[in-house]
N, C-alpha and C positions, 0 to 999 in steps of 0.2 A: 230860341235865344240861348246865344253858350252862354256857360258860368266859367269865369274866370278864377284856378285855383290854383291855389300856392303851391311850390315845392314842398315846402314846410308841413302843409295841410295834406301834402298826397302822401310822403313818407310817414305822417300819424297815422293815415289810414291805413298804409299799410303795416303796420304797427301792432293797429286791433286786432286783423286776420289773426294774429295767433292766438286771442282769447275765443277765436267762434266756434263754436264745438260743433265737431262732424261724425256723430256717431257712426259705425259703422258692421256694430252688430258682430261683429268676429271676437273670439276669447286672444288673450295674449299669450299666447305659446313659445314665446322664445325664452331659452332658460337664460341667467345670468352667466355670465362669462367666466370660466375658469380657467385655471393656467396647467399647463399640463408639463409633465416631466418624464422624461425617457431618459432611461438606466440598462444600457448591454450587458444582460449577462449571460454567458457562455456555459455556464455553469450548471445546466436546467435537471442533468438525470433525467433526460428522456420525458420531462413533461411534457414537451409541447407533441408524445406520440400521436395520438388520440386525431390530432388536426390531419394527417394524411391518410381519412378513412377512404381516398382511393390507391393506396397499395396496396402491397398483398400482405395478406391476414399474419401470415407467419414473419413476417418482418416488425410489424406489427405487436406480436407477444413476444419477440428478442427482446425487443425496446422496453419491454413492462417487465421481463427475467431480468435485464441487464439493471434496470431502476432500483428493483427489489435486491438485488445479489450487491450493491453496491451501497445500498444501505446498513447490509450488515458487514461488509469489508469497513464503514465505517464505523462501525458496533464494537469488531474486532481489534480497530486501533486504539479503542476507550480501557479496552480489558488489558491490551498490553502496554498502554501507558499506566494502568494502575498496577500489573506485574513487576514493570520496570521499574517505578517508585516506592513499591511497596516498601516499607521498615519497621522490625520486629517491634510490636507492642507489647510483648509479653515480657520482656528481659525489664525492661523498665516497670514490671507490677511484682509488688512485694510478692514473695511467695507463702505459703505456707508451710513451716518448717516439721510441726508435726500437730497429730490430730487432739493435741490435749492444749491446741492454743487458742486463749479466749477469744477473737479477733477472727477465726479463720473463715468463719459466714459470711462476716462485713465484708473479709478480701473477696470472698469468691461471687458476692455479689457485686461488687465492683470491679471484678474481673469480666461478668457476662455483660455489665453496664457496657464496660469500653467495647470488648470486642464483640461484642452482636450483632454492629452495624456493619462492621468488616468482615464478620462470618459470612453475611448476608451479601455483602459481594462476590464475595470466591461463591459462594451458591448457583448466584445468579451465573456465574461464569463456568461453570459444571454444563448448567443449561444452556447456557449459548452454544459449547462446544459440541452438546448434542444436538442442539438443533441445525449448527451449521455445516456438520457432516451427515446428516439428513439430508440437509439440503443438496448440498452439493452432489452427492454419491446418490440424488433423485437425478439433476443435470446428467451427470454422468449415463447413468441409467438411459436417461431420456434422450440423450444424443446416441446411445449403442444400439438403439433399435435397430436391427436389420433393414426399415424403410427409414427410416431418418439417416442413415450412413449414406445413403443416396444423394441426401441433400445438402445445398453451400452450407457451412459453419463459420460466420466471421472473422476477422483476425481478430477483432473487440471482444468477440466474445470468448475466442480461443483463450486471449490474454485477461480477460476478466475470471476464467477459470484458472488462468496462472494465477494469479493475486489470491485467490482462493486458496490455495496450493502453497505459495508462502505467508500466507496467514496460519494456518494448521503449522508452519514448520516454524514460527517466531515463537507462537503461542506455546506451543509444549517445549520448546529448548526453554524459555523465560522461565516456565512452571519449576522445570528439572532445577535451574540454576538457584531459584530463592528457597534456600531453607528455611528461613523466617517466613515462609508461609505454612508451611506444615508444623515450623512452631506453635504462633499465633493459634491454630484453629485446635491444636493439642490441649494446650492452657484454658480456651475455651472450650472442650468437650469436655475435662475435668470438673472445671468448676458447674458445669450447666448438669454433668450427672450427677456432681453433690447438693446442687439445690433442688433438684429435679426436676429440670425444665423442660427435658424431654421424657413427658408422660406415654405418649401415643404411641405405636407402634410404626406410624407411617414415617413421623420425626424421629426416628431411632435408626430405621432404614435409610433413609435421606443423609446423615449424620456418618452414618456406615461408610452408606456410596461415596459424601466427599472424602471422608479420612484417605478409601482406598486411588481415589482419584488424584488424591494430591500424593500419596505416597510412591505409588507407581509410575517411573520411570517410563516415559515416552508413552503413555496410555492413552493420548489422543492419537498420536500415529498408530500405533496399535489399531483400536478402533476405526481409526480412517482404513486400515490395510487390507484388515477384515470383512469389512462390509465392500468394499471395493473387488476384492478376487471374488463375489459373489455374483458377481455382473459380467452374462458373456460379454466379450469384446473390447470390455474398460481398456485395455494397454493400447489399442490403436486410437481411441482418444488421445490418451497420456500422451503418445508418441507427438500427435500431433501439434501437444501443445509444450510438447521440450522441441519441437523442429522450429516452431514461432519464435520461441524464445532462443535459440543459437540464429537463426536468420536474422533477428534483432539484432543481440548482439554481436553477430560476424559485420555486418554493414552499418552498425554505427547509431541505431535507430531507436534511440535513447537520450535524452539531455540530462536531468540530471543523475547524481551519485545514488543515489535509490534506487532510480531506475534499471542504473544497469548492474547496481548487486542483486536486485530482483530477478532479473533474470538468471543470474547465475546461480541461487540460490531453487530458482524453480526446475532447474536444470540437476543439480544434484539431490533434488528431493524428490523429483517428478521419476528420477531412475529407480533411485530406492522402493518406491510403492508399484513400479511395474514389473522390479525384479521378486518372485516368489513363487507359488508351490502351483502357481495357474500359467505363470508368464514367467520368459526368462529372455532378459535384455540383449545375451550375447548372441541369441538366434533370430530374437529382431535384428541386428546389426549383420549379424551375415546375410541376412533376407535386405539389406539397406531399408532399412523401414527409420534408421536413426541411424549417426552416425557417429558411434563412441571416441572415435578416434580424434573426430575434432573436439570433444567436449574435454577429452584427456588435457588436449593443448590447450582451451581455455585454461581447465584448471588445474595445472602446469605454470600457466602465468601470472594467476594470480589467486593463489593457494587459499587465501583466507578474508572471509567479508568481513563486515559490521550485520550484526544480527539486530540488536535495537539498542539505539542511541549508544555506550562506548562500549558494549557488549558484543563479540566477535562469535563467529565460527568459521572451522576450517572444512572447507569442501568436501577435501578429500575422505571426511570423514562419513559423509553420505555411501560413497563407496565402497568403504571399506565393512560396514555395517549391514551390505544388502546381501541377500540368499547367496548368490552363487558366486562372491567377490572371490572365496579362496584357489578353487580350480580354473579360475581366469586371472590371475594375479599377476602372470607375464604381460596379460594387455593393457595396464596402465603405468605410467610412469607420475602420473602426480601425487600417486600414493605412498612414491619415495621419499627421501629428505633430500631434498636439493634447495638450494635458493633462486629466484624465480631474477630475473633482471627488472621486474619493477617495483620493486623494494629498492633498489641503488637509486635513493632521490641525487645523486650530483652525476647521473650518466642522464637521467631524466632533465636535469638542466639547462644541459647543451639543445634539448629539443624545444623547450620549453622555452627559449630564449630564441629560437629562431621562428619559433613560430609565432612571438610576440610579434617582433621583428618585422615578418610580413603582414601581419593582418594590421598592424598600426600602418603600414606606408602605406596598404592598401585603401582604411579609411580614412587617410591625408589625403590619398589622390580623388576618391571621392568627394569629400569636403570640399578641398579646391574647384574643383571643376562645378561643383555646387555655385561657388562663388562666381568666379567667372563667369561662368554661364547667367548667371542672376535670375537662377528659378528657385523658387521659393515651396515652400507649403502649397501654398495657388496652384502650383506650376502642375500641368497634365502632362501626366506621363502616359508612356504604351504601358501593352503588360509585358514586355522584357525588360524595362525599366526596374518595374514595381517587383517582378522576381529576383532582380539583381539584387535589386534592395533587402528583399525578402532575406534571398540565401547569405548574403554579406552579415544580416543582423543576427542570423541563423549559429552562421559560423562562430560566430562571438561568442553566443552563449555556451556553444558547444566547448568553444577551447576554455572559455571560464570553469567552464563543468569539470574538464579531461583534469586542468589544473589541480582544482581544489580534492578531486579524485586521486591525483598520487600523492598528500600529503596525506587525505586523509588514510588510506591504504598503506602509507608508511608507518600513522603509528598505533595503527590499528596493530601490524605486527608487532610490533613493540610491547602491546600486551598481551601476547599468547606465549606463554612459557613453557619454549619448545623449541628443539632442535633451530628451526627454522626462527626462533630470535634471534638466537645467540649469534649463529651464521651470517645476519642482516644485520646485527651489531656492527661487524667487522668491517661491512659497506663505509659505516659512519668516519666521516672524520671526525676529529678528537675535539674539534672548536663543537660541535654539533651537540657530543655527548657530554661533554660539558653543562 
């Protein structure tokens, strides 16, 4: 006998199914849902080496040197922006005028109050610079091996020992230039011997070492020089790594204005430390091991950098300061006084103006055909596309670079008081110097 039943009645039933429990013995193992976030960064220093443990070993410990060496090229730029801002604390602390004045403990205790904590950085910076010509002058070392000279040497790595190389050349021109740092630490050894704060004999030594560290004139190149001609074969490193840095700079292979004083600067500092009493440059160059002659023309053209932030040097002065500059003195002409044609910022204008010129029509004609065409973002491209695009955005940055490179190069000379102002003066027209 069927039973006759409702719509009504079959949708309750089914209704109940959902309160009938169906145990089934399994734990609940799904975790709750989260949201996840992915951030590119380019930036890693070689973290992620570790992941390609099937290359080879020695590529492998680049990536862990280059990590390490590049942490303290970042250690480096803390000590010379604290060089670079350093400002005399002592001129602003009363002094003591003579030894029968009642007040002169209070000063001199408030003299080691303020500057102890600033003694304490030039200290620490003592030590950095020994540890980082350790460092390096180990690299060095360690690349001069008779079996390691066999082997590839990267261009990264070449040029991570450049940066190396202008960090030692920032760092001790910075030292030489601030006498309010030899002030400062003066006023505090005074006052620290009158309250007697250095008991010990080890703090006396230490005290010693900076006074003569900060006193002495170029005493990290010094030290870097010294321990360097200890090392067979160090100048054919060097060599290799002033050949990187003019291949650079001869083909353009640089974006910004750092960049490419960097290499120029690693160029006239890299000669200096391979010219000496082990190594002499002008017999590498007749062997063509380097090629003096083009580095003359660089620096011929443009005589004088930015050393840090509006703080300048002039090239040629590397030159002029190394072992064997006097009996070779016919074979440079940058160590003359001439004016260089890229200081004339209004001959620089006419170029600068046309090459605005093209590379705007250029990305008009781009843009348009963008339009027209009606590809967008979406739109797939080949890869000659995607390189056009590449090199087009490339260029941009580049001519932005070149740009803000001759002005700033202009007045940079402006503040070197020397021949070669006064001469670039003359360039100016009169609305200019106004």
């Amino acid at each position: 006998m069927t039973t006759h039943v409702t719509l009504e009645d079959a949708l309750s039933n089914v209704d109940l199914l959902e309160e009938l429990p169906l145990p089934d013995q399994q734990p609940c193992i799904e975790p709750p849902p989260s949201s996840i976030m992915y951030q590119a960064n380019f930036d890693t220093n070689f973290e992620d080496r570790n992941a390609f443990v099937t290359g080879i070993a020695r590529y492998i410990e680049q990536a862990t040197v280059h990590s390490s060496m590049n942490e303290m090229l970042e250690e480096g730029h803390e000590y010379a922006v604290m060089l670079y801002t350093w400002r005399s604390c002592s001129r602003a602390i009363p002094q003591v005028k003579c030894n029968e004045q009642p007040n002169r403990v209070e000063i001199y205790e408030k003299t080691v109050e303020v500057l102890e904590p600033e003694v304490n950085k030039l200290m620490k910076f003592m030590y950095f610079q020994r540890k980082a010509i350790e460092r390096f002058c180990g690299e060095v070392k360690r690349l001069c091996h008779a079996e390691r000279r066999k082997d590839f040497v990267s261009e990264a790595y070449l040029l991570t020992l450049g940066k190396f190389i202008n960090m030692f050349a920032v760092l001790d021109e910075l030292k030489n230039m601030k006498c309010s740092v030899k002030n400062d630490h003066s006023a505090y050894k005074r006052a620290a011997q009158f309250l007697r704060k250095m008991a010990d004999p080890q703090s006396i030594q230490e005290s010693q070492n900076l006074s003569m560290f900060l006193a002495n004139h170029n005493r990290i190149t010094q030290c870097l020089h010294q321990q360097l001609e200890v090392i067979p074969g160090y100048e054919e490193l060097l060599a290799d790594i002033v050949n990187i840095c003019v291949d650079y700079y001869e083909n353009k292979m640089y974006l910004t204005p750092s960049e490419k004083h960097m290499l120029l600067k690693v160029m006239g500092f890299g000669l200096y430390l391979m010219d000496g009493n082990v190594s002499n440059i002008y017999k590498l160059d007749a062997k063509r091991r380097i090629n003096l002659s083009k580095i003359d023309k660089f620096f011929r053209q443009l005589q004088v950098v930015p050393l840090f932030g509006d703080m300048q040097i002039e090239l040629a002065r590397y030159i002029e300061t190394s072992a064997h500059y006097e009996e070779n003195k016919s074979k440079w002409t940058c160590t003359q006084t001439s004016v260089s044609p890229q200081y004339n910022i209004c001959e620089q204008m006419v170029q600068i103006r046309d090459d605005h010129i093209r590379f705007i029509s250029e990305l008009a004609r781009y843009s348009n055909s963008e339009v027209v065409t009606g590809s967008g973002l979406d739109s797939q491209k080949s890869d000659e596309e995607y390189r056009e695009l590449f090199d087009l955005a490339l260029r941009g940055l580049q001519l932005l670079s070149k740009w803000s490179t001759h002005v700033m190069e202009v007045v940079r000379t402006e503040r070197v008081p020397t021949d070669i102002q006064l001469q670039t003066r003359a360039w100016w027209p009169v609305s200019v110097l106004q």
